[in-house]
C-alpha positions, 0 to 999 in steps of 0.5 A: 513753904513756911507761912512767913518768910523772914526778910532779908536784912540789908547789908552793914555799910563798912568803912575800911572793912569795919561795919558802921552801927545802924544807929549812926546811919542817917538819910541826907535830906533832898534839896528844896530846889524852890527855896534859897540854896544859900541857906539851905546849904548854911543850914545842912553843910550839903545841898543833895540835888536830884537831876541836877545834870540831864540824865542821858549826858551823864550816862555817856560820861560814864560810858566814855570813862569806861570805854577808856578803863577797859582799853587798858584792861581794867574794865570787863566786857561789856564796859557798860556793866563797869565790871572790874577785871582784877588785872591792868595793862594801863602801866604798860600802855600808858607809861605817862600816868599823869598824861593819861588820867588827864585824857581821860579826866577831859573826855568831852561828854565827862566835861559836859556833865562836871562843867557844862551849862546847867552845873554852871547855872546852878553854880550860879544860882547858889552863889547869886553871881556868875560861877567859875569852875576850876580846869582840873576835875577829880575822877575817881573809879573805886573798885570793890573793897576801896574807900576814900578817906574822911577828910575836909576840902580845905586842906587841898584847896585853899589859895584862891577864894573861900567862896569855894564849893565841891560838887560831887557828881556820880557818873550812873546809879550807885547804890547803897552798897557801891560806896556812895559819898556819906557826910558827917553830920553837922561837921560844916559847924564843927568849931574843933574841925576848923581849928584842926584843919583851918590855914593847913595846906597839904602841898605847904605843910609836908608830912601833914595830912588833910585826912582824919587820923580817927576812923569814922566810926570812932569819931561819930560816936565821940561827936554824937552825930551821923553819917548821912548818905543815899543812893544816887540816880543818874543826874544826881549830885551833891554841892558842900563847902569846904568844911564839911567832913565828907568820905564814901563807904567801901563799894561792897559790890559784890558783882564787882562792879566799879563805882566812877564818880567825878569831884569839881570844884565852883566859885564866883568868876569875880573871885581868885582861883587858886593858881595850881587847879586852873588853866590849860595844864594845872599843876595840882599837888606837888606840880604833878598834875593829874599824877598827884591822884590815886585815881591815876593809878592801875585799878590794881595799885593800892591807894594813895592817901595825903 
């Protein structure tokens, strides 16, 4: 045996297959739950909040959104190890996408998580008033090689209150090398962003894109700044505002494995909401419900991007 074994060195965290140089990687900083959350979150663009939701709750989120992927045979056995399959059945059996993204998107122990009493008090605790969260939840299920793109929230949601807020919740443990949700560094105080993006609206403006057009890597290194992530437990979560420049690496998994997360959305219940993400049957983009997402569709499909 060698006297000195050389360490392994971790794996170069990718954006659309495209490796991110290690000196623009950064760590998100923890939440100071003691302190003001308001000025935390003015402060740093995100509040990173460690056991925010009760740890076995969230499991079984995750254990009914599998349950649901592997009865359309997109989840390996044991649904548990969230192994993707490579194959879909869930066009043949669940010809109404849309319809079935929703069922899937309002299973009980998913909404106990997202929208349940302490996501609610937190919610309210930040903004200090009673919260409010919209009925329309963003499930996501990314299976190895995706990425969702860099973009802002505005450009999606932005007919109610600008007292709006995104919290991201990972449904289990995500690794570093999963795609975990990854920030731009500064970008909530970005003056360029809000003149690019601010007033657009995706469902409005046709054939403009809420998305950034520069590859991640391409825009840091022009700005000077990182991206900044983490790995997650179960019961971690994120909050950010509506400006801040957010995405997630690729799941470079390479047992397979499905990263599931879900995005809601908080505001002040005093506050307006915006009409096409409320009530029993919001409908979200283009009047097409849970259809508008790429979540909605086979693991299988290629991605949507708006």
């Amino acid at each position: 045996m060698a006297a000195s074994a050389t360490l392994a060195r971790p794996a170069p965290q990718t954006v659309d297959g495209r490796a991110i140089p290690p000196d623009l990687l950064g760590d998100m900083v923890e939440a100071d739950l003691s302190r003001d959350l308001a000025n935390q979150l003015d402060r740093d663009g995100y509040l990173l909040v460690r056991g925010l939701h009760d740890p076995a709750e969230v499991m079984a989120a995750r254990a009914e959104v599998l349950a649901r992927l592997a009865d359309v045979g997109e989840i390996a056995e044991p649904p548990e190890d969230a192994v993707a399959t490579g194959a879909s059945r869930r066009a043949e059996l669940q010809p109404d996408l849309g319809a079935f993204w929703k069922s899937v998107s309002e299973g009980p122990a998913l909404r106990r998580v997202v929208n349940g009493r302490r996501a609610l008090e937190f919610a309210a605790r930040l903004f200090g008033e009673p919260a409010a969260h919209f009925s329309f939840a963003w499930l996501r299920a990314m299976p190895p090689g995706r990425a969702s793109p860099l973009h802002v929230d505005h450009p999606y949601m932005n007919r109610g209150t600008s007292r709006l807020v995104t919290l991201w919740t990972p449904l289990g443990a995500v690794a570093r090398d999963e795609g975990p949700l990854y920030v731009v560094e500064g970008s909530h105080r970005d003056p360029s962003l809000h003149a690019a993006f601010e007033g657009r609206d995706v469902d409005r403006d046709k054939g403009v894109p809420g998305h950034f057009d520069a590859h991640p890597a391409d825009y840091i290194a022009a700005k000077r700044v990182r991206l900044l992530s983490a790995s997650f437990a179960p019961g971690d979560a994120v909050v950010f505002g509506m400006f801040l420049a957010h995405a997630a690496f690729d799941n470079a998994s390479t047992g397979g494995r499905v990263r599931i997360s879900c995005d809601t959305r908080f505001q002040p219940a005093a506050d307006p909401m915006d009409p096409r993400f409320a009530g029993p049957e919001p409908p979200a983009h283009g009047g097409q419900g849970y259809g508008c997402l790429s979540a909605a569709r086979p693991l299988t499909a290629p991605m949507l991007r708006r």
